[in-house]
C-alpha positions, 0 to 999 in steps of 0.5 A, a space after each residue: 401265217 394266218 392268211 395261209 391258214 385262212 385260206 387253207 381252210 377256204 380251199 378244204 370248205 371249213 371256212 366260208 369267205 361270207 363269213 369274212 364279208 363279200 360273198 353276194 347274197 341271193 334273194 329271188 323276187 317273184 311278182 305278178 300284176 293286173 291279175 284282176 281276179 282271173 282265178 282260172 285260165 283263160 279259155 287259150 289255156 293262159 294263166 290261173 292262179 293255182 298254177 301260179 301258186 304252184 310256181 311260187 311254192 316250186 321256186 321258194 322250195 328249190 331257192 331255200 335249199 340252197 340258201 336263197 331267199 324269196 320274196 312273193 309281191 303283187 302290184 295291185 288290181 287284184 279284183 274285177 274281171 271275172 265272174 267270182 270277183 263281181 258276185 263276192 265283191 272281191 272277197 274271194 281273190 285275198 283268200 286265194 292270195 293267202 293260200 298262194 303265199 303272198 308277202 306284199 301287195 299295194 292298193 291299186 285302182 280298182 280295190 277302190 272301185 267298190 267303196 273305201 268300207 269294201 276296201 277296208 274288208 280286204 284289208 281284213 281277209 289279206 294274210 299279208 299287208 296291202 300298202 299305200 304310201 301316198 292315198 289318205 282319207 280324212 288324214 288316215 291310212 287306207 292301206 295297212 302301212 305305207 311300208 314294210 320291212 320284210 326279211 328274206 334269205 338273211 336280207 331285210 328289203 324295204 317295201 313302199 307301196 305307190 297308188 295311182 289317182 287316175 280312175 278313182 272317183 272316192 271323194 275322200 281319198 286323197 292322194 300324195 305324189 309318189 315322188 314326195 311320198 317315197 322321199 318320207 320313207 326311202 332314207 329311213 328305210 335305207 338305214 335299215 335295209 338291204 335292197 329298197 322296193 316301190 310296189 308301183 300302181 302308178 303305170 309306166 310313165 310314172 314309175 320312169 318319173 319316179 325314178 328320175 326324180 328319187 335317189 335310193 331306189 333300187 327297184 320298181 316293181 310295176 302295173 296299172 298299164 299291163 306293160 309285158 317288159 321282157 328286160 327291165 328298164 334301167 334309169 341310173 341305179 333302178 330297174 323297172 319290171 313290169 308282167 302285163 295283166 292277167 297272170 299270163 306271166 309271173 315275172 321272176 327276179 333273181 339278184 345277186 345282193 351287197 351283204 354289206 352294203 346293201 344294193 344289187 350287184 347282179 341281176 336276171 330278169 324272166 317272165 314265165 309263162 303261165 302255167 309251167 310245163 308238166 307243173 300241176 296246179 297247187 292243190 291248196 290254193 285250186 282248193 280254194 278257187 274250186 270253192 269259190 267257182 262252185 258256187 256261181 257256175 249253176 248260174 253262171 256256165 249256162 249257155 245263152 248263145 253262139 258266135 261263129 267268129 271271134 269278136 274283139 273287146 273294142 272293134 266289135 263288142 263295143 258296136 254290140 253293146 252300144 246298139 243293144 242299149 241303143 234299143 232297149 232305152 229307145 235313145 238316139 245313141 249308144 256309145 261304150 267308150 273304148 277299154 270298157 270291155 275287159 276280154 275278146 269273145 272266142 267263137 262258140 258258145 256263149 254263156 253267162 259268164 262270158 257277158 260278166 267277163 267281158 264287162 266285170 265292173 259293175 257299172 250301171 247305165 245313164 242317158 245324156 242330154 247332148 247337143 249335135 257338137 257334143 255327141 260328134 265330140 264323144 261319138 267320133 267325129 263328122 261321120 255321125 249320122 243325124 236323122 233329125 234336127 232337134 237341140 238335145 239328143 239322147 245317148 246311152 252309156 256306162 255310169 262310169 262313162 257317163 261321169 267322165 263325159 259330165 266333167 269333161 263336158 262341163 255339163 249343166 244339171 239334169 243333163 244326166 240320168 241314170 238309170 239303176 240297171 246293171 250295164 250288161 243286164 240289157 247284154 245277157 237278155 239280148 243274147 238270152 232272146 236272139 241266141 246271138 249278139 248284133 251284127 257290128 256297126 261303124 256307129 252307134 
C-alpha cells in the first residue's frame, strides 16, 4: 500500500525520487588554460577573455535555473604573452579573472616567472585560491592552499592543485612529485567530497602518469602543453581534458554525479569556441580590460612598420631576431631557440605591441664564449659556416636561453655575459629605423 502511494505521488510530481536517493546530480565543469593573459582577440577575431566571461555567466545563468551547479577553474599560465601583462608585471590578469567569476586556479610556470615577491602579490589580488600542492619554499605554501573544497549545485568537489618544475628557475622553490602529493590529500578529500579534481600544470605525459599511478581521481583538468583534446582521454575511472592555449576554447564539462556515492556516472565533454555566436562580450569584465589597455596603447599601437607576407614564430622570426642582435653586438652568432617567440606575425602593419607579443617574457640578452663543437651544438649542426679559425667564438641569446646553454654545456666561469638590455629592444629599433625586419636566413 505505501509503495503504491509512493509512487502515486512520483507520477502526479509531489514527490521527487532524489529525495529517495538515486537521482544523479548535475554539475557543469567550465575550464580554460594557457591564456597567457591575452585579454583581447586576437588579430584572426580568436579568443578575449571578456567573451569568455560572457559564456561563463550565460552558462552558470541557464545551469542554476535548472537546478545544476557550475564550477569555473583555470590550470595555470595566466600571465606573459601580451603587452598589458609585461607593463603591469601580471597584475591586471587577476583583476580580469575576479571580474569573470573565476572558483579556482593552480600556479603555473610562469606566475614564477617574475620573482616569488610577484608571485605572492597575485595571490593578494585573486578573488578566488591559487593552489599548489606540491612546490614549498623554505617548507612554506607558495600558493594559498594545496586544496580546496568547493560546493556546487548540492555537490562538495575536492580540488588539488598540481605545478610543474619544468622552466622554473627560483632557487628556493622546491617541488614535491605530483604523485606523492596527490596521495596526502586524495583519501582525506574523498571522505569529504563528491567528485575529486587535480587542477594540473604538469602537461600531458604527467597528468597520464598521475593517473596511472593515483586511485581516487576523478578527473584532471590540464595545461602547460596547450594539448586541444576535443574527447577526453580516459585511463581506468579518470578523464583528462585539456583546451589548448590562448582562450581560443573554454572547454566545458557536463557530469551526471552519485548523490551517494559520490563519482561521475555520466559525462559530456565540448570545446567551445571563443567567442560565442551572437553572445556580446561581458560588459564588467570588458570594463576592466578597457581599463587596463587604455593605459598602454598611446605607446603601444604605434606603427613601426610593414610586413607583406606572413612570417611564423619559428621559421621566419627566429632567423629575424637572431640577425638583428647578431648586428646590434657585432657577435659571430645570433641564435633564439625554438619556442621563444610566443605568436606569428600577420601581413600588414607593425606595431609596438606586436614586437611585445611576440617576445613577452621579459628576458635580457647574453653573449657566450663558445668553441667550433659548441656552437654546431646549439646552432644546428655541420651546415655552420665559420669565416674564421679562432678558439672561442661570440654568440648572442636570450638570458633565458643563455642559462640553459651554461647547464647543458657545463660552461667554465666568464664564458657568459650578460647584457642588461631587454631582448626585443634591439627588435622594436630595427623596425623603428628599416620600416621593416630582415630577410629571413637558413643560419644565424
Amino acid at each position: 500500500m505505501r509503495l503504491l502511494l509512493f509512487l502515486m505521488l512520483i507520477s502526479i510530481g509531489v514527490v521527487s525520487p532524489s529525495l529517495f536517493g538515486g537521482e544523479p546530480m548535475r554539475l557543469t565543469i567550465l575550464y580554460t588554460n594557457d591564456v597567457h593573459a591575452r585579454l583581447l582577440p586576437d588579430k584572426e577575431g580568436k579568443g578575449g577573455w571578456a567573451n569568455i566571461a560572457a559564456y561563463f555567466k550565460s552558462v552558470k545563468t541557464e545551469v542554476e535555473a535548472d537546478g545544476g551547479g557550475v564550477l569555473i577553474l583555470d590550470g595555470g599560465d595566466m600571465i606573459q604573452g601580451t603587452v598589458v601583462s609585461s607593463v603591469f608585471q601580471g597584475e591586471p590578469i587577476f583583476e580580469v579573472m575576479n571580474a569573470a567569476g573565476y572558483d579556482a586556479a593552480v600556479l603555473g610556470n610562469h606566475e614564477f616567472d617574475l620573482g616569488l615577491d610577484q608571485t605572492a602579490k597575485f595571490l593578494q589580488i585573486a578573488n578566488f585560491p591559487l593552489l599548489a600542492a606540491n612546490v614549498r619554499r623554505s617548507g612554506q605554501l607558495v600558493g594559498d592552499a594545496e586544496t580546496v573544497l568547493l560546493n556546487k549545485g548540492g555537490l562538495k568537489i575536492g580540488v588539488i592543485g598540481f605545478a610543474t618544475s619544468q622552466w622554473v628557475y627560483q632557487d628556493a622553490l622546491t617541488f614535491e612529485s605530483a604523485t606523492s602529493a596527490a596521495s596526502r590529500h586524495v583519501g582525506e578529500l574523498r571522505e569529504k567530497a563528491d567528485l575529486i579534481i587535480a587542477l594540473s600544470h604538469l602537461g600531458l605525459d604527467r597528468d597520464r602518469e598521475l593517473a596511472k599511478n593515483t586511485e581516487g581521481l576523478d578527473l584532471i583538468l590540464g595545461a602547460h602543453t596547450h594539448t586541444i583534446m576535443e574527447s577526453a582521454e580516459e585511463i581506468g575511472e579518470t578523464k583528462i581534458v585539456q583546451t589548448g592555449a590562448f582562450g581560443h576554447f573554454v572547454g566545458r564539462l557536463d557530469l551526471s554525479v552519485d548523490p551517494d556515492n559520490g563519482g561521475i556516472i555520466d559525462y559530456r565533454w565540448n570545446l567551445v569556441s571563443i567567442p560565442v555566436k551572437d553572445l556580446p562580450p561581458d560588459p564588467e569584465t570588458l570594463k576592466v580590460i578597457d581599463f587596463w589597455e587604455g593605459k598602454v596603447a598611446s605607446e603601444m599601437n604605434i606603427v613601426i612598420g610593414q610586413t607583406p607576407h606572413a612570417l611564423h614564430r619559428d621559421e621566419e622570426l627566429r632567423s629575424m631576431i637572431s640577425q638583428i642582435w647578431k648586428a646590434a653586438y657585432q657577435t659571430d652568432f645570433g641564435w633564439q631557440n625554438p619556442g621563444a617567440n610566443m605568436q606569428d606575425l600577420p601581413p600588414g602593419p607593425i606595431q609596438v605591441r606586436d614586437i611585445y607579443e611576440i617576445m613577452p617574457w621579459g628576458n635580457t640578452l647574453a653573449i657566450l664564449d663558445l668553441d667550433q663543437a659548441q656552437i654546431r651544438e646549439i646552432v644546428g649542426g655541420v651546415d655552420v659556416k665559420f669565416t674564421q679559425n679562432k678558439p672561442l667564438y661570440t654568440l648572442i641569446t636570450n638570458s633565458f636561453a643563455a642559462r640553459e646553454i651554461v647547464e647543458r654545456l657545463d660552461l667554465p666561469d666568464g664564458r657568459l655575459h650578460p647584457i642588461p638590455v631587454q631582448a626585443r629592444d634591439p627588435v622594436i629599433a630595427f623596425v623603428r629605423k628599416n620600416d621593416r625586419l630582415p630577410d629571413p636566413e637558413a643560419n644565424p
